[in-house]
Structure formats: structure tokens, C-alpha cells
LUMVEXZA-742441 format. One record per residue (C-alpha): x, y, z. Coordinates in nm, 4 decimals, decimal comma, always signed. Each point is the difference from the previous one (the first is absolute). Last residue first. Example, Ala and Ser with C-alpha at 12.3 -4.5 7.8 and 13.67 -1.06 7.14 Angstrom:
2
+----------+----------+----------+
:       px :       py :       pz :
+----------+----------+----------+
:  +1,3670 :  -0,1060 :  +0,7140 :
:  -0,1370 :  -0,3440 :  +0,0660 :
+----------+----------+----------+
END
This chain:
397
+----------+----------+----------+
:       px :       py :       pz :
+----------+----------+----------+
: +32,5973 :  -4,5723 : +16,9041 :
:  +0,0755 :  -0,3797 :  +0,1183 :
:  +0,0833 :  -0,2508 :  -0,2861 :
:  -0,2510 :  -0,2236 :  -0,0926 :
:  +0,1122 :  -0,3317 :  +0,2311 :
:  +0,2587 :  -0,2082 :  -0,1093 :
:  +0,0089 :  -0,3528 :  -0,0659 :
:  +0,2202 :  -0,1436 :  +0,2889 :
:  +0,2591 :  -0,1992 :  -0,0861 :
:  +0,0965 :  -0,3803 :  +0,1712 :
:  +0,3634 :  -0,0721 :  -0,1168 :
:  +0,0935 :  +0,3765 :  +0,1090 :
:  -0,1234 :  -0,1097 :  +0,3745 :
:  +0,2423 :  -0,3466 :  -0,0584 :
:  +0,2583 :  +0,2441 :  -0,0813 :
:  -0,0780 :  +0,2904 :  +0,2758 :
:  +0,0150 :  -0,3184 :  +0,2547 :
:  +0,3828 :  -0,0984 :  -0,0183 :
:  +0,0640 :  +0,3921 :  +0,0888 :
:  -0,2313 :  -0,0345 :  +0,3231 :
:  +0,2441 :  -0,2963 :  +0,1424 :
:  +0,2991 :  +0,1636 :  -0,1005 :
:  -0,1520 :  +0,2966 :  +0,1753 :
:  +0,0105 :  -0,1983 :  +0,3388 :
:  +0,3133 :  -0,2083 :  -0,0615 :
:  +0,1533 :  +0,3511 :  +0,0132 :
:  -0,1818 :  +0,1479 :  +0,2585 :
:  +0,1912 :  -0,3257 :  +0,2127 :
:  +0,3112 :  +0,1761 :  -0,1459 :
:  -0,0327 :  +0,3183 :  +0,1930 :
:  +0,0038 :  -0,2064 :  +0,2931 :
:  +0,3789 :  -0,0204 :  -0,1028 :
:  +0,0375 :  +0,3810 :  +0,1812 :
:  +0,0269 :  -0,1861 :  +0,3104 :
:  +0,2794 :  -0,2294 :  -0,0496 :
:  +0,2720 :  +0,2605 :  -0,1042 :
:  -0,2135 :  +0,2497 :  +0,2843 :
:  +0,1418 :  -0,2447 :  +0,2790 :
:  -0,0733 :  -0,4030 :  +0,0033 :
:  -0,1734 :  -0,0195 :  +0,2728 :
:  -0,2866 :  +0,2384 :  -0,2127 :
:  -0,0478 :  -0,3058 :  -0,2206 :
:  -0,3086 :  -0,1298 :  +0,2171 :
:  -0,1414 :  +0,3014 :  +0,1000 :
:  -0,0358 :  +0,2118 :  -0,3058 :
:  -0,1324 :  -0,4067 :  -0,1483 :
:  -0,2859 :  +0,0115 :  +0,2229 :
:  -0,0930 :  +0,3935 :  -0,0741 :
:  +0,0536 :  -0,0853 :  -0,3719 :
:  -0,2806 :  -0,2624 :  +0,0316 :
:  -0,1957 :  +0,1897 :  +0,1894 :
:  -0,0025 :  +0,2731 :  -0,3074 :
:  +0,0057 :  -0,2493 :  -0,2565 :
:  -0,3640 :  -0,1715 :  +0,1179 :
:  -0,1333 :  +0,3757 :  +0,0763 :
:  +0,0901 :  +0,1251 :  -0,3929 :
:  -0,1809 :  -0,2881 :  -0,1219 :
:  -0,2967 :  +0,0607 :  +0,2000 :
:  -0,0533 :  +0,3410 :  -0,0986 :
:  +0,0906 :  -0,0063 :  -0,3378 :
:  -0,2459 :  -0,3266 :  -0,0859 :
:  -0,3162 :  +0,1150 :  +0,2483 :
:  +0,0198 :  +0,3137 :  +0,1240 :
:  +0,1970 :  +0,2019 :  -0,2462 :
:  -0,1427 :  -0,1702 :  -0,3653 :
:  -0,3859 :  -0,0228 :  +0,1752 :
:  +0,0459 :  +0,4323 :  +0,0483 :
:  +0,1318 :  +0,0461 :  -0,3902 :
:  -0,2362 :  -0,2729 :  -0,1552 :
:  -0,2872 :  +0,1210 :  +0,2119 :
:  +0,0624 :  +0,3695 :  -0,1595 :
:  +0,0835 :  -0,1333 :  -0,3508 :
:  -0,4065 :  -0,2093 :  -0,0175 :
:  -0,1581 :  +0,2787 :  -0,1140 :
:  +0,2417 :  +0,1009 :  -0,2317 :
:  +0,0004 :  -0,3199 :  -0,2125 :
:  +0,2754 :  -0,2563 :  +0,0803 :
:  +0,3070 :  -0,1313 :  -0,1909 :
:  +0,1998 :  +0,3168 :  -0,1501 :
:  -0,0451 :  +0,1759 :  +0,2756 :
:  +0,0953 :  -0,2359 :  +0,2456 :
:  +0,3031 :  -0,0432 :  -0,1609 :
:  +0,0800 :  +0,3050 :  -0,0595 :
:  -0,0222 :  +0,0277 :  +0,4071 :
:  +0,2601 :  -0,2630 :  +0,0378 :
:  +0,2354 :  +0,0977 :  -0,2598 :
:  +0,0317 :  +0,3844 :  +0,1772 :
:  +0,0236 :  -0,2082 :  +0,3092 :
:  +0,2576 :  -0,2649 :  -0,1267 :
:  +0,2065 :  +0,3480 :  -0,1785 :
:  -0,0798 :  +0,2108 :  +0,3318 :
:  +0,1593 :  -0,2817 :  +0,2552 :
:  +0,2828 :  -0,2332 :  -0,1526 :
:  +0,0650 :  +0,2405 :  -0,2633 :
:  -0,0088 :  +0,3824 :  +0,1328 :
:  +0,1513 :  -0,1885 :  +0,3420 :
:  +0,2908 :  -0,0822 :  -0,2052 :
:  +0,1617 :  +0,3577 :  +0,1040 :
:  +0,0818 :  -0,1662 :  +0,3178 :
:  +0,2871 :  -0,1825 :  -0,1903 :
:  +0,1895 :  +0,3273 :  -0,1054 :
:  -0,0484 :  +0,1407 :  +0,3674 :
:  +0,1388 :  -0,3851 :  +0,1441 :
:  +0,3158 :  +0,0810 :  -0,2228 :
:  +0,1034 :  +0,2662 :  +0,1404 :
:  -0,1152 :  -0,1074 :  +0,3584 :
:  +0,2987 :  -0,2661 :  -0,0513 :
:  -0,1504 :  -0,2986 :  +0,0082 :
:  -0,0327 :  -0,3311 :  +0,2189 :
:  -0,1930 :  -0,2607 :  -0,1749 :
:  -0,3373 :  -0,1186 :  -0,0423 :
:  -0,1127 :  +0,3564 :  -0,1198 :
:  +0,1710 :  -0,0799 :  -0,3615 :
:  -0,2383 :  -0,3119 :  -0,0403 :
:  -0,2669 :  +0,1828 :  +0,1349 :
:  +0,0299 :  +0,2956 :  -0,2556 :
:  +0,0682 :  -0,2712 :  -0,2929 :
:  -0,2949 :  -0,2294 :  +0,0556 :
:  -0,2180 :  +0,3131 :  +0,0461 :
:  +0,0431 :  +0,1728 :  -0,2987 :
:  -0,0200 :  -0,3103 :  -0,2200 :
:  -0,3741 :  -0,0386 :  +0,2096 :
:  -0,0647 :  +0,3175 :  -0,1467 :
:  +0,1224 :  -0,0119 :  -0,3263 :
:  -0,1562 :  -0,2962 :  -0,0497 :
:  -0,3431 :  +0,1336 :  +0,1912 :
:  -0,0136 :  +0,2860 :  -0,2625 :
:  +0,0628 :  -0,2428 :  -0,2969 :
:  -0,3241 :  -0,1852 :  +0,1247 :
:  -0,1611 :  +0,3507 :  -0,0181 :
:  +0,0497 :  +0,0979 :  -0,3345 :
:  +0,2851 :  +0,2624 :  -0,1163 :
:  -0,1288 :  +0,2688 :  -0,3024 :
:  -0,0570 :  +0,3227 :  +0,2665 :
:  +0,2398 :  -0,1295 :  +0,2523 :
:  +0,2493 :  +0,3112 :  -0,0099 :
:  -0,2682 :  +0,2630 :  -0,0804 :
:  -0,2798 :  -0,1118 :  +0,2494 :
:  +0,2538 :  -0,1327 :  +0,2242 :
:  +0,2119 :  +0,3590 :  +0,0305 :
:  -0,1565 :  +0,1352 :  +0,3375 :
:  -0,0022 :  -0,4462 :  +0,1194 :
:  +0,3257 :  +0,0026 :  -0,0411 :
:  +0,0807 :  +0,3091 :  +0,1403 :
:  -0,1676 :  -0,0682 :  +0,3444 :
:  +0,1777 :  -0,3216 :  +0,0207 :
:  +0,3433 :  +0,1101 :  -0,0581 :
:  -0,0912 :  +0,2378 :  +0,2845 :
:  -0,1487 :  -0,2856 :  +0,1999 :
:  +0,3759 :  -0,1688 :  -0,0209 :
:  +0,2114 :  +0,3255 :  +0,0413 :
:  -0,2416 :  +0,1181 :  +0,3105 :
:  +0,0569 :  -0,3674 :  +0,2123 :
:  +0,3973 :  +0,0923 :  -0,0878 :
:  +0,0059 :  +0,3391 :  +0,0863 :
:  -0,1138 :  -0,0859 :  +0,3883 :
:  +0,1903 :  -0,2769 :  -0,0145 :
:  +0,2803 :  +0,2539 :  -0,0808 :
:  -0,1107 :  +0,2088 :  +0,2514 :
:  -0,0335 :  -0,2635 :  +0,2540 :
:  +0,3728 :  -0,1061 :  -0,0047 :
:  +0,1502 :  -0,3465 :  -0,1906 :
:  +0,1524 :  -0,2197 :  +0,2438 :
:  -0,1133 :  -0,3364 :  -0,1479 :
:  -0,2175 :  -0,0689 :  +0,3511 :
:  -0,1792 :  +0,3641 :  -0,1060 :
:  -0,0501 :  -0,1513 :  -0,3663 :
:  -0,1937 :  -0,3078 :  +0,1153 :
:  -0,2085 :  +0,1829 :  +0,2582 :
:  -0,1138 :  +0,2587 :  -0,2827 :
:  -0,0470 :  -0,3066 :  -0,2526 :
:  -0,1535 :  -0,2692 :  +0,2031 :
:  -0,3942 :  +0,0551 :  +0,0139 :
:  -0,1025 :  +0,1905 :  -0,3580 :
:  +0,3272 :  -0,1676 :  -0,1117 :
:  -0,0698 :  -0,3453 :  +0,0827 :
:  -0,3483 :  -0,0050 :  -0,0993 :
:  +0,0578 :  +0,1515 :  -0,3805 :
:  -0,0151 :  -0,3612 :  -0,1410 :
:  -0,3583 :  +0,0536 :  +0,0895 :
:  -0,0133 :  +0,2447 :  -0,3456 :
:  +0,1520 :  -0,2790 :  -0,1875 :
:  -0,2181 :  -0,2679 :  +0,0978 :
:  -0,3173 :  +0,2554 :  +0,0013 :
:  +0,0390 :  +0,0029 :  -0,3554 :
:  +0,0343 :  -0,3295 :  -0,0804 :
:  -0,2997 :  -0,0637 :  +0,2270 :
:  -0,1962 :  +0,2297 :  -0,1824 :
:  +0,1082 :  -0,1166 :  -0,3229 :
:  -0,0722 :  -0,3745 :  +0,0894 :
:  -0,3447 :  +0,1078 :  +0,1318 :
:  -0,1261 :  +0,2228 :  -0,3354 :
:  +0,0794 :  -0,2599 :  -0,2428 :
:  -0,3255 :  -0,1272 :  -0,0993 :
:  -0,2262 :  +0,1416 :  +0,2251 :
:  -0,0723 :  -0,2029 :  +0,3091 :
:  +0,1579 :  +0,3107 :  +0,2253 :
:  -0,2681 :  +0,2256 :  -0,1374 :
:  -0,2693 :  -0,2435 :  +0,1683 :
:  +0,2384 :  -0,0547 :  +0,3089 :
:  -0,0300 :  +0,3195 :  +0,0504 :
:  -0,3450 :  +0,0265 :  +0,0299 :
:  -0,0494 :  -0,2025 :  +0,2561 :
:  +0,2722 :  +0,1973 :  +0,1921 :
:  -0,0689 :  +0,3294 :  -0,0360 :
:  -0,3989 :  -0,1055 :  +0,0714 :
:  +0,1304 :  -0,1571 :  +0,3189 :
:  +0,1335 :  +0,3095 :  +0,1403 :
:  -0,2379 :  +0,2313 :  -0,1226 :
:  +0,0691 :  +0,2578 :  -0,2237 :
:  -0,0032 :  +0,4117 :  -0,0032 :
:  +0,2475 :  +0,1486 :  -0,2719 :
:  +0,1757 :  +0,3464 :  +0,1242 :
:  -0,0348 :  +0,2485 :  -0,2116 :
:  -0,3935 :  -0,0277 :  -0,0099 :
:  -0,0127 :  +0,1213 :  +0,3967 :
:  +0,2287 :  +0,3388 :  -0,0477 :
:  -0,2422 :  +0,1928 :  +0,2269 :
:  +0,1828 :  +0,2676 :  +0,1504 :
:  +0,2619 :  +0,2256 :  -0,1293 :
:  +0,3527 :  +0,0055 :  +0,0916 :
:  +0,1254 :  +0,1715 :  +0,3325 :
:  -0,1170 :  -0,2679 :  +0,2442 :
:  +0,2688 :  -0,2162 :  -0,1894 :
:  +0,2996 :  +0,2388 :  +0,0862 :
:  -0,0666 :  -0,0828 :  +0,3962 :
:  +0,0814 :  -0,4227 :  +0,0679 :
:  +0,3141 :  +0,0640 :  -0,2830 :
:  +0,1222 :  +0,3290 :  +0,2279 :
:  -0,0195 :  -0,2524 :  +0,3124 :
:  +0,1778 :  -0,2740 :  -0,1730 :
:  +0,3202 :  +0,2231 :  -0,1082 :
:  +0,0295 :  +0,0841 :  +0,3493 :
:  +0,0026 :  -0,3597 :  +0,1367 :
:  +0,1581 :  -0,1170 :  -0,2737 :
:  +0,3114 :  +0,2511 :  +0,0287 :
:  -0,0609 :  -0,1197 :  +0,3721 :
:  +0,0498 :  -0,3366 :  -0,0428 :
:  +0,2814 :  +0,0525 :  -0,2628 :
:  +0,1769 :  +0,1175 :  +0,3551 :
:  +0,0782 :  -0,2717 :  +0,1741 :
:  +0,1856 :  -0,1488 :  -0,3308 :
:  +0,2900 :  +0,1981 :  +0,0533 :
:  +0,0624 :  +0,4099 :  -0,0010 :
:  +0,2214 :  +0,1131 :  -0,2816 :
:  -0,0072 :  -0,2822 :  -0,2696 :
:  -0,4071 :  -0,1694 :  +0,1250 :
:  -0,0712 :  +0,3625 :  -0,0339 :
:  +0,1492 :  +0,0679 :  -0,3628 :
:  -0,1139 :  -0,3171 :  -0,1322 :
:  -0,3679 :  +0,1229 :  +0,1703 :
:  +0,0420 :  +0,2871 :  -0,2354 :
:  +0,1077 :  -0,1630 :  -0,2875 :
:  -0,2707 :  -0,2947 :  -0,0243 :
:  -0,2527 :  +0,2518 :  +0,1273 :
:  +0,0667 :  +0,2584 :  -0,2780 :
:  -0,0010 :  -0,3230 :  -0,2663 :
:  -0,3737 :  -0,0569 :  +0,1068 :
:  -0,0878 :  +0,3957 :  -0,0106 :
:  +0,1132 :  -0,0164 :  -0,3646 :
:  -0,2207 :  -0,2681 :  -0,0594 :
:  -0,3293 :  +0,1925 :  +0,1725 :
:  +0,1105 :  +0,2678 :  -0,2656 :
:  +0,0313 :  -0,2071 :  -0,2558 :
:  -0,3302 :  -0,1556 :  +0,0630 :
:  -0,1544 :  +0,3335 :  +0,0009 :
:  +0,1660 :  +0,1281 :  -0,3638 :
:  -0,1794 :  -0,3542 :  -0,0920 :
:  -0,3169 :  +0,0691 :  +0,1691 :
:  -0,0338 :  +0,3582 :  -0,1388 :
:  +0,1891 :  +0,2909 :  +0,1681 :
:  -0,2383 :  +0,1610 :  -0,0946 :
:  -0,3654 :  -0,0039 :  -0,0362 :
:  -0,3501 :  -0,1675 :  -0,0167 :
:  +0,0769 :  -0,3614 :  +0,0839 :
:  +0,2943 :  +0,0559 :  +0,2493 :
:  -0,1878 :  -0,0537 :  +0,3196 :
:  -0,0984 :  -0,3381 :  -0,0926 :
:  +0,2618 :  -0,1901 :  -0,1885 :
:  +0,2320 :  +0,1492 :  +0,2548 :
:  -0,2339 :  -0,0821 :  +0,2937 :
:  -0,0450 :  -0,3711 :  -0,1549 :
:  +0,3756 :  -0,0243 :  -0,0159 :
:  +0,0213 :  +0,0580 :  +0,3799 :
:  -0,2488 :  -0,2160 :  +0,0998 :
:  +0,1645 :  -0,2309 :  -0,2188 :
:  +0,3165 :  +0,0333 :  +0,1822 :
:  -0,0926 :  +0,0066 :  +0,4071 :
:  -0,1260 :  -0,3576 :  +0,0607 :
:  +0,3245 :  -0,1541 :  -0,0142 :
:  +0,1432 :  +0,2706 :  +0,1531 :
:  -0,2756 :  -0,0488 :  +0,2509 :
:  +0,0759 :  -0,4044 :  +0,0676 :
:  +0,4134 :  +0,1336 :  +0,0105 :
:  -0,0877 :  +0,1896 :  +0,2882 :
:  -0,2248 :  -0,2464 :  +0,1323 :
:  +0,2726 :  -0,2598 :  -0,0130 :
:  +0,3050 :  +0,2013 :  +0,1234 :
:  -0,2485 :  +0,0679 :  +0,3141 :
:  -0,0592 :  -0,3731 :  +0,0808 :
:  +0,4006 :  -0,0634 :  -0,0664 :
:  +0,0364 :  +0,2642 :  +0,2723 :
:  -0,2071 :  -0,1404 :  +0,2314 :
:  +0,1757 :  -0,3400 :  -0,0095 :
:  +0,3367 :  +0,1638 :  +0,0078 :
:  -0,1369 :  +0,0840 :  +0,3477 :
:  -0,0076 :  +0,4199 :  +0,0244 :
:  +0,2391 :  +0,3193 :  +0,0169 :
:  -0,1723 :  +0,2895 :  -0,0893 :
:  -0,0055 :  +0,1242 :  -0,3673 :
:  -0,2062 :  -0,2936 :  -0,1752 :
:  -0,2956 :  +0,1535 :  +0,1491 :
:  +0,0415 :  +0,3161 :  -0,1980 :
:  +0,0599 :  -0,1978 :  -0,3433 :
:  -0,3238 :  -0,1788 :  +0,0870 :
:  -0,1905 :  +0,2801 :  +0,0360 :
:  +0,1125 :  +0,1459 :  -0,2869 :
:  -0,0839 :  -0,3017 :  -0,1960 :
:  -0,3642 :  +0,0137 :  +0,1368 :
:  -0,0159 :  +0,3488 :  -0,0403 :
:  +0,1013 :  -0,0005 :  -0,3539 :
:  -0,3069 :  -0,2800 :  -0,0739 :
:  -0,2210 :  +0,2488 :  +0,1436 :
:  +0,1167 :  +0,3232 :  -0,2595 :
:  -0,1009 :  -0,2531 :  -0,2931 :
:  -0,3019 :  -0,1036 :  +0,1457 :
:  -0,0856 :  +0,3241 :  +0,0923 :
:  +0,0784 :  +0,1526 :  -0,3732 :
:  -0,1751 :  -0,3212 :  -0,1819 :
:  -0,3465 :  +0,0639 :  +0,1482 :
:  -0,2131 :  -0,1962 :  +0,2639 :
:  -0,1947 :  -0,2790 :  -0,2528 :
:  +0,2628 :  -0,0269 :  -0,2638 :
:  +0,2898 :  +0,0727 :  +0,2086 :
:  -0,0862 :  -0,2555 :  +0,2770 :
:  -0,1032 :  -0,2823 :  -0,2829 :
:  +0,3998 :  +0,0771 :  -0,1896 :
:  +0,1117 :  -0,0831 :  +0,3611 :
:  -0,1841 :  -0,3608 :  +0,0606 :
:  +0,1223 :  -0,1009 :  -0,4416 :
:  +0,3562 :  +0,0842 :  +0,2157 :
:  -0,0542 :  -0,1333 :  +0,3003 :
:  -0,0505 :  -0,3715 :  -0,1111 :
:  +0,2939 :  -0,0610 :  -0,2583 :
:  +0,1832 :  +0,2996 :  +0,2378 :
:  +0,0653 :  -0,2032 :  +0,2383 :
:  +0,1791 :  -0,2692 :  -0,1814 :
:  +0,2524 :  +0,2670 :  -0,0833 :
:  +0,0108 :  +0,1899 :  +0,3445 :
:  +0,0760 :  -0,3546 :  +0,1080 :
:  +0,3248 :  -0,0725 :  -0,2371 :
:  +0,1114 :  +0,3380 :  +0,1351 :
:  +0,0484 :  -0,0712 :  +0,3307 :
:  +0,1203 :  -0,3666 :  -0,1189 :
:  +0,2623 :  +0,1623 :  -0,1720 :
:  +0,1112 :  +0,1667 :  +0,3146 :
:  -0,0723 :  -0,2535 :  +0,2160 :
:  +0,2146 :  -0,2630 :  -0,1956 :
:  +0,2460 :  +0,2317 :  -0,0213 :
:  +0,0623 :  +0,0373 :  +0,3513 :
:  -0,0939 :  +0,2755 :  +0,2025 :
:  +0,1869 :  +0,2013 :  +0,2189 :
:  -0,2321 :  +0,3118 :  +0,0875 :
:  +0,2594 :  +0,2194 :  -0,0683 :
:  +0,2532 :  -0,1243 :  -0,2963 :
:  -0,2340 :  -0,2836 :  -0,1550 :
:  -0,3487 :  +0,1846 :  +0,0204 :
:  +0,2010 :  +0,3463 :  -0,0670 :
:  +0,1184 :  -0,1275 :  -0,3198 :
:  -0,3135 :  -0,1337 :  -0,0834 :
:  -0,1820 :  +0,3066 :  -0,0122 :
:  +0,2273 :  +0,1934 :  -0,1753 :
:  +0,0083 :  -0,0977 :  -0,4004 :
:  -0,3589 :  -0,0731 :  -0,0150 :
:  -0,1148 :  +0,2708 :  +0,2939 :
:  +0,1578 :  +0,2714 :  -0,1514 :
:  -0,1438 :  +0,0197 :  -0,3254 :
:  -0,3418 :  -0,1013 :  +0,1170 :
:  +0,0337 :  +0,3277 :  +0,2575 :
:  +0,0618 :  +0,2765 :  -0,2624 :
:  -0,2111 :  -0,2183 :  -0,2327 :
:  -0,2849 :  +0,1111 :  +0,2085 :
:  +0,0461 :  +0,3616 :  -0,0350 :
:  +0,0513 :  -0,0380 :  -0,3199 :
:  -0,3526 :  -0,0995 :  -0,0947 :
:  -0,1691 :  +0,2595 :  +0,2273 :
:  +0,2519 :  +0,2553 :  -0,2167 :
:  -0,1285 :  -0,1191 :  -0,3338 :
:  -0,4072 :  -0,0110 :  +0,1672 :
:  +0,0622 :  +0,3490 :  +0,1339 :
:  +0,1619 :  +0,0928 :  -0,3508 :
:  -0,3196 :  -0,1118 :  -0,1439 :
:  -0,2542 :  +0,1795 :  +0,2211 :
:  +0,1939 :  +0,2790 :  -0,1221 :
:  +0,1699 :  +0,2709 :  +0,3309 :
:  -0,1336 :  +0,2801 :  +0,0530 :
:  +0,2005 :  +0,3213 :  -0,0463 :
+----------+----------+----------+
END
């Protein structure tokens, strides 16, 4: 029985959330435990992929519009394979911070291409997109389990080759979906993203949300670097930080199933409260040493200080810009406010990881508290944004 060009796209999709959900949790563990890095070059591994991507990723979207979104796809996979592979031997920690950067460079790179198969391949059938984003979800929370269950049994050694293998079925399931795919994924010169840009960001209102927004979201820095490392020095096993990465993107998963019902009648600046409230109390409670009983109940705050900011974030946009100008809102809001913001607090969490980890894991897990100051910071803005509304666009069929 063949197999629908739409469950090739679905399965493309999860392929490569098989190795994204690995590599955010994993990754840095094995920088600090193998190759000996400090936190500094950890963050700063990924603080470069970030700035990176500003100019590589308008460069990418140009490859897949003129040479076809399934190679491009399928060649940005190689490139993180390859770098997994090369991470294997022994090497200079200087080599092996190179590598760490290029991988996280193409899983940078790696999830619109992935979206724009989805929204491609599953035009004309079913699973539709949203049946294929779950999907590619469900792959994401696989990974965070089954590379818990690795790091548990066999040490961090080994997530490289869970990544390894997981990278080479990602680099082949995109040759699968159909060809073509060129108007899914938006074509635009570097320095016409950012001229134009600045023109949306001069609209009343539109900057200060934005940056509220990608406050809170960069408030995330310390856990997308810190948190696996963090709860291994706290004692707490790799299947439970395995279960524990899953718990807080499964809370986020079902938010965002249930937002059209359950956020129906709630604006957008409301959105970011809850959001930002979300955060202030999950990295309060991560700044000290808890029971993993109580860090499952906090993880579940990911559905507010991630999907309720994004969900508010891209009403937002909606509500404030004409279609045609929603796809340079969404690419402009990653690379050049979200982007940026979320490199600044990821160094700076890599500086302080080093400087309080003298004090033991009672000192360590404080750095939680300089994501605190962080979303403070973006909370303060949604009220001047709310003191500057935008007059809504004509609603969106």
C-alpha cells in the first residue's frame, strides 16, 4: 500500500524532531560531562548558532526556493549528522566547540524547513497540518524520553550516537515527500528583511510588544542551556529528566490543542500577563533545590511562559498587520528581536553557570534568578505596550 504524500511529509517532520528533541535537553550535557566545557562555551555555542542564523537563515530559505525544499531540507540533516559523527572521536575542546556550533547552526536552520514541508505536503489530504504537527510533537517528547533513558542506562557518550542514528533517518525521510514546495517557504533578501522591518517595527506599539514578548520567551536561556546539567549535579536520574523535558512540552502541546476554545474571548496583552506571570513563578521555584516532585508540577509552566507568550505573540501579529506583511513579521520577530535577545541571556547564563558553580548545586541553581530579572524586565514592558494600542487590522478569514 503506498504510502500519502502527506503522511511522508508527517513522518519527514518527525523524523527531525526525533533528533531536535534530543539535542536540546542532551547536547549540553555531553559538552560539559565529555568534552569538558565550561558554561560559558556551552552557552556561547549556542549564542553563535543564534546570530548565525540572522544571516543563514533568509541564505537557506534562497537554496530551497531556487534548488527545492526536500534537498535542502535532507542537506541541512547531513550537515548536523556530520557533525554529530565528528564529535565521536576524541578531539581539542576547541574542535569540539566548532562542531557543537554547526550542529546547533542546522537545528537552527532545520524547523521552518520542516514546517514548510508540513504546510506543503499536507495540502490535499490527511493527516492535515495540524494532525502533522502533532505528530512531529509527539516525536519531540519521544526523544526527550528516549535519550533520558540512554543518558540513565548508558552515560552521556552515548546520546551521540542516539543523534547520530536519529540524524541519518532525519537526512533520508525528506527525499520521500514531494518535490517542489518553493511558495511554502518565503524567499527574502537579507537587507530587504531588515529594511522592512524596521517599517513594521515603527508602528505604534508593535516594538514594545515584541520586545515584551521576546523578554519572557529569552527568560527561557537558562533552561534550554542549564536544565539537564543542573538536574544531573542535583542527583536526579536521566529518566526522570527524561520525563521531566516531556511533562513541560506536553503541557505545551495541550495548551495550544485547547487555545482556540480556552482563549477564545482573552486578548493578547492578557496572553503575555499570564505568560510572563508564568514565568516569574517557574524561575522563582527553579532557583532552589526541589524535590523532583515538585520540579514535574513546576515544568508544567512551560504551557504559560512559552505557548501562552507565543500563542499571544502571533495574535498579535494578526491582529496588527495585513496578511501580506504576517510572513516578514514572523521571520523579522526570530532573527532580529527573539533571536538576539535570547543570545544576550544565553551567554549571560553561561557566565553566571560558572561563576556560582563554587558554590555546589545550592549556588548553582540561583542562576535561575538572573531569568528572573530577565522577565521582570519584559513584564514592565507589556504595560507601557498596552498604553500604546494598536488599531486592529480586518480580521483574517
Amino acid at each position: 500500500m503506498a504510502v500519502s504524500a502527506s503522511w511522508r511529509a508527517a513522518l519527514a517532520a518527525g523524523a527531525v524532531n526525533l533528533v531536535l528533541g534530543a539535542n536540546l535537553p542532551y547536547l549540553p550535557v555531553w559538552m560539559e560531562r565529555v568534552a569538558g566545557m565550561s558554561g560559558a562555551e556551552i552557552a556561547g555555542a549556542s549564542t553563535l548558532a543564534i546570530l548565525i542564523r540572522i544571516f543563514a537563515g533568509p541564505l537557506t530559505a534562497g537554496i530551497a526556493q531556487d534548488h527545492g525544499l526536500r534537498g535542502t531540507l535532507a542537506s541541512v540533516m547531513v550537515v548536523a549528522l556530520a557533525g554529530y559523527a565528528l564529535l565521536v572521536p576524541e578531539s581539542p575542546r576547541a574542535v569540539d566547540f566548532f562542531l557543537c556550533v554547526l550542529v546547533y547552526s542546522a537545528m537552527n536552520l532545520v524547523g521552518p524547513l520542516f514546517e514548510a514541508v508540513l504546510v506543503f505536503g499536507t495540502r490535499n489530504g490527511r493527516p492535515d497540518y495540524g494532525e502533522g504537527r502533532a505528530i512531529a510533537s509527539a516525536a519531540f517528547v519521544a526523544a526527550n524520553l528516549g535519550g533520558g533513558a540512554i543518558l540513565g542506562a548508558y552515560g552521556p557518550d552515548w546520546i551521540l550516537f542516539y543523534l547520530i542514528a536519529a540524524s541519518a533517518i532525519a537526512a533520508l525521510a525528506p527525499m520521500f515527500t514531494k518535490q517542489g514546495a518553493r511558495a511554502a517557504v518565503a524567499r527574502r533578501p537579507l537587507i530587504s528583511t531588515f529594511t522592512d522591518s524596521f517599517t513594521i517595527y515603527r508602528m505604534p506599539g508593535v516594538f514594545m510588544y515584541l520586545l515584551a514578548a521576546a523578554l519572557i520567551q529569552a527568560s527561557h536561556g537558562a533552561y534550554y542551556a542549564f536544565a539537564s546539567n543542573i538536574w544531573i549535579a542535583q542527583g536526579i536520574d536521566g529518566g526522570h529528566i527524561g520525563a521531566l523535558w516531556a511533562i513541560g512540552v506536553a503541557a505545551e502541546i495541550l495548551l495550544l490543542l485547547l487555545s482556540r476554545k480556552l482563549l477564545k474571548d482573552m486578548n493578547y496583552y492578557a496572553m503575555l500577563w499570564l505568560g510572563g506571570i508564568g514565568a516569574l513563578i517557574r524561575w522563582t521555584a527553579a532557583g532552589f533545590v526541589l524535590p523532583v516532585e515538585a520540579v514535574y508540577v513546576f515544568q508544567t509552566l512551560h504551557a504559560a511562559s512559552f505557548a501562552m507568550t507565543h500563542i499571544g505573540t502571533m495574535r498579535f501579529l494578526q491582529a496588527a498587520l495585513p496578511d501580506d506583511k504576517l510572513s516578514l513579521a514572523y521571520s523579522a520577530n526570530g532573527a532580529l528581536i527573539f533571536g538576539p535577545a535570547m543570545a544576550v541571556t544565553g551567554l549571560a547564563s553561561g557566565i553566571a553557570y560558572d561563576a556560582l558553580a563554587p558554590g555546589g548545586i545550592e549556588s548553582q541553581t540561583k542562576l535561575y534568578w538572573l531569568m528572573v530579572l530577565v522577565t521582570l524586565t519584559g513584564v514592565s514592558l507589556i504595560w507601557r505596550a498596552s498604553r500604546e494600542p494598536i488599531t486592529p487590522v480586518e480580521p483574517h478569514p
